[in-house]
C-alpha positions as CSV (number, residue, x, y, z in Angstrom):
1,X,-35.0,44.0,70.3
2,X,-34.0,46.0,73.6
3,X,-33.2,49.3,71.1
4,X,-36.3,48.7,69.8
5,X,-38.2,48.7,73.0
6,X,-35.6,51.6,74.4
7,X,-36.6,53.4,71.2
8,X,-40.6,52.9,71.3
9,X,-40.6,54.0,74.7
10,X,-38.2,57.1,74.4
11,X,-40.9,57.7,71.0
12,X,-43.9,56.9,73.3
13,X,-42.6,59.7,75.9
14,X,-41.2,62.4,73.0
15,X,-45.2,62.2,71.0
16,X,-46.8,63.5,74.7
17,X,-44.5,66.4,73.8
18,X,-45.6,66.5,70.2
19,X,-43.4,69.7,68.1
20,X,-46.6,71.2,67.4
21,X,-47.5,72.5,70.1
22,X,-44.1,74.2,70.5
23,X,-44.7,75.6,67.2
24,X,-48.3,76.8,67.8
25,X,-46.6,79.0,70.9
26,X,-44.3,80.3,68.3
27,X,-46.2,81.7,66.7
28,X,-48.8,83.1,69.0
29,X,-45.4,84.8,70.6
30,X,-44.4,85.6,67.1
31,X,-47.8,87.7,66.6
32,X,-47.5,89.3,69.9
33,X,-44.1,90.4,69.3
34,X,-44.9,92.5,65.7
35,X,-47.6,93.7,67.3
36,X,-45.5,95.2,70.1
37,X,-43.1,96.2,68.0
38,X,-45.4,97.9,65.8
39,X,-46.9,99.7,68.8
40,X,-43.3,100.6,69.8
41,X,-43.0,102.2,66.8
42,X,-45.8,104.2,66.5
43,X,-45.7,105.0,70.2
44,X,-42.2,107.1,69.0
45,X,-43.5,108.7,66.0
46,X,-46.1,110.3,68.5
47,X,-43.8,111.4,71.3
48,X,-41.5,112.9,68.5
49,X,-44.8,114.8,66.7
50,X,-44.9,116.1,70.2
51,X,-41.8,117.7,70.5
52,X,-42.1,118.9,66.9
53,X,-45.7,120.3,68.2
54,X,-44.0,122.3,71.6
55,X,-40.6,123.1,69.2
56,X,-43.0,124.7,66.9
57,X,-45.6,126.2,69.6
58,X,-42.8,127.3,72.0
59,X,-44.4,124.7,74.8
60,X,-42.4,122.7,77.2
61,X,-40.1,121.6,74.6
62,X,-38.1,120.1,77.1
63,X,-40.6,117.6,78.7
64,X,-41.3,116.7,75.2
65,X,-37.5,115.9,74.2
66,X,-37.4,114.3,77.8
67,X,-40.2,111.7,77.1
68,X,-39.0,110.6,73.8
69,X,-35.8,110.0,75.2
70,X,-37.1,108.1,77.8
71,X,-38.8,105.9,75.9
72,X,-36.5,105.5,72.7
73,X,-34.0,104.1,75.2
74,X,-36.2,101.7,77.3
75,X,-37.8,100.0,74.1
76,X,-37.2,98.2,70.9
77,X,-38.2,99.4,67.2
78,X,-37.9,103.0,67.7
79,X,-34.8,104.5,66.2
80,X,-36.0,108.6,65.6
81,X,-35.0,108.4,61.6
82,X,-37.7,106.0,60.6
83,X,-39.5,107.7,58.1
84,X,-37.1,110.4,58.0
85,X,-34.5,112.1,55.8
86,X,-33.0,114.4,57.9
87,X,-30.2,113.8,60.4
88,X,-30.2,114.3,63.3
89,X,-33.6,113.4,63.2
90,X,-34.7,115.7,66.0
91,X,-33.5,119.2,64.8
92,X,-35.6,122.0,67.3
93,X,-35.9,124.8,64.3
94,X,-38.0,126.8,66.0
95,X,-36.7,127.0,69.2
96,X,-33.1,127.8,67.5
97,X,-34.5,130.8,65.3
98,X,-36.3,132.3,68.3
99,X,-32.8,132.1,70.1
100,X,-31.1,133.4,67.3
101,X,-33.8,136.3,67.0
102,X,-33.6,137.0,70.6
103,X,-29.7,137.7,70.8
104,X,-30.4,140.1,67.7
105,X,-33.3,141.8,69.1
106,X,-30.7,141.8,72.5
107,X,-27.5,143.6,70.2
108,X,-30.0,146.0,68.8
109,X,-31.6,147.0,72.0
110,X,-27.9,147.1,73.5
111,X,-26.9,149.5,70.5
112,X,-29.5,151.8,70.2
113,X,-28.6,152.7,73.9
114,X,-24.5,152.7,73.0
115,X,-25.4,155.2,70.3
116,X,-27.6,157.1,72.9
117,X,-25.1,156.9,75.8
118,X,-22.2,158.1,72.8
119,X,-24.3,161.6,71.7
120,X,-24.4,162.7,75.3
121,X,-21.0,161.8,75.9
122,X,-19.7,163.6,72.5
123,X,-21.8,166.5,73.7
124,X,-20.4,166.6,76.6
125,X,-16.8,166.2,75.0
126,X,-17.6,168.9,72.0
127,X,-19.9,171.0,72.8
128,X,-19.9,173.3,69.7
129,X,-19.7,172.8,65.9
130,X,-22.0,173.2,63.2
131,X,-25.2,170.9,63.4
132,X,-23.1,168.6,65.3
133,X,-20.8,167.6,62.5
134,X,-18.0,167.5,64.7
135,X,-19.0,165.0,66.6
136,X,-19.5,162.3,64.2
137,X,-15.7,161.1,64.6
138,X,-16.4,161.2,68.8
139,X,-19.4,159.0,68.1
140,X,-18.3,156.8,65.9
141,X,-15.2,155.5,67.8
142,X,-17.5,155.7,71.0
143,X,-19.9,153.4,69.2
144,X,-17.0,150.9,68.2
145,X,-15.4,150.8,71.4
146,X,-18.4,149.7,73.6
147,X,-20.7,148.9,70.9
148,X,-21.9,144.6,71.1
149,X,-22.5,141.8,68.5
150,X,-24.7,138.8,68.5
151,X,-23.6,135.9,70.4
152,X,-22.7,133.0,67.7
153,X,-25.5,129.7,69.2
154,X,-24.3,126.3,68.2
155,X,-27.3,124.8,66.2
156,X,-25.8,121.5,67.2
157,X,-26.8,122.2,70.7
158,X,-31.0,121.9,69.4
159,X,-30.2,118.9,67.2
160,X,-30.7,115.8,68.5
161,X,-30.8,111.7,67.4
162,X,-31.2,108.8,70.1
163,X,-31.0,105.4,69.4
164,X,-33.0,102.6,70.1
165,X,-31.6,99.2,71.9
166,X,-31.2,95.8,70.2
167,X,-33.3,94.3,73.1
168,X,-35.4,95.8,75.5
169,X,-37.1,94.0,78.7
170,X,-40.4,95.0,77.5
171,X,-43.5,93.5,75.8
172,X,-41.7,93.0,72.4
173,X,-38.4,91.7,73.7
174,X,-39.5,88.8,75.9
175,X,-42.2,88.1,73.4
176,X,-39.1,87.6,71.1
177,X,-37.3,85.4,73.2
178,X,-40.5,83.5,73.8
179,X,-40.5,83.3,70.2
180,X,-36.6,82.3,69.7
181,X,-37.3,79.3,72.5
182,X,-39.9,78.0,71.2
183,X,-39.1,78.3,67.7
184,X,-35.5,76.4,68.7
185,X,-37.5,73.7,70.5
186,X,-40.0,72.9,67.6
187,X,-37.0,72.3,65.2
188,X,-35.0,70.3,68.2
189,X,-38.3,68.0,69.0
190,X,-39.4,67.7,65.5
191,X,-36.0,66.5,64.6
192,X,-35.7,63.9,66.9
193,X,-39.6,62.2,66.6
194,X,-38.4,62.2,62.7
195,X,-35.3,60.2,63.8
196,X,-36.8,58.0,66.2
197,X,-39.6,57.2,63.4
198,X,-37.4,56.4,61.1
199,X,-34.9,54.0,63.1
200,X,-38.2,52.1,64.2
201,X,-39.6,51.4,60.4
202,X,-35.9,50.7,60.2
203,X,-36.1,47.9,62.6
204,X,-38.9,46.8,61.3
């Protein structure tokens, strides 16, 4: 009899706390986190159209790269390859071919002036011949000697891929441990009102 009257009162005190209410903030948590997530998400795939937009427009390509970053690291849901096929994900096209166009346009520039510089030197050196024709060996090993090629530029240094945490103190992340709480205390406080219901029709 004194179990039974330990067990109606320990029930009495558990169905003030009834599971369902546990569950119902579960839930509600549950929502908010997909939604944050979601918004995490689509928050990325903005920042990252941006850098495609200033890598493509020649903008501030690196206030672009340096807000996606930012915010890739200090939130959940955003890893840079959703949606994409390429790796890395970030890969600055544009701003690599207008490098790579810029050192050429830099070695011609540099060599037009080399072969300049090497007719008034040859002219200098051999003054007479026919046409010049005796000058062509002079200005060819001139050329050779101080002549300049294009820079090789890493295209790994405009390729770029940042990953996204597990967890992240934001919106998402405590709405997900909200969720995993909650979730753990319905099962827990369910569990035992099903126990304690069944020992009392037990002791009936």
């Amino acid at each position: 009899m004194t179990d039974k009257k330990h067990l109606h009162h320990s029930w009495t005190k558990l169905y003030r706390l009834s599971p369902w209410y546990f569950l119902a903030v579960a839930i509600v948590s549950g929502t908010v986190c997909v939604y944050a997530l979601r918004q995490n998400n689509l928050t990325m795939v903005r920042l990252r159209n941006e850098v495609f937009t200033a890598d493509k427009q020649n903008g501030n390509v690196e206030a672009a790269l340096k807000n996606l970053q930012q915010f890739v690291y200090a939130h959940m849901n955003t890893n840079l390859d959703s949606g994409s096929s390429v790796y890395p994900p970030i890969q600055l096209k544009y701003t690599y071919d207008r490098l790579v166009q810029a050192e050429k346009d830099r070695v011609s520039a540099a060599n037009s002036q080399i072969y300049t510089d090497a007719q008034t030197y040859c002219q200098q050196q051999i003054p007479t011949g026919f046409s010049g024709r005796g000058r062509v060996p002079c200005i060819d090993d001139y050329v050779t000697s101080h002549g300049t090629t294009a820079q090789t530029i890493p295209a790994s240094l405009y390729e770029f891929d940042f990953v996204s945490p597990h967890w992240t103190p934001d919106l998402a992340g405590w709405s997900l441990v909200v969720t995993i709480i909650f979730s753990a205390l319905f099962f827990v406080v369910y569990g035992i009102d099903r126990w304690v219901r069944h020992e009392l029709r037990r002791q009936l």
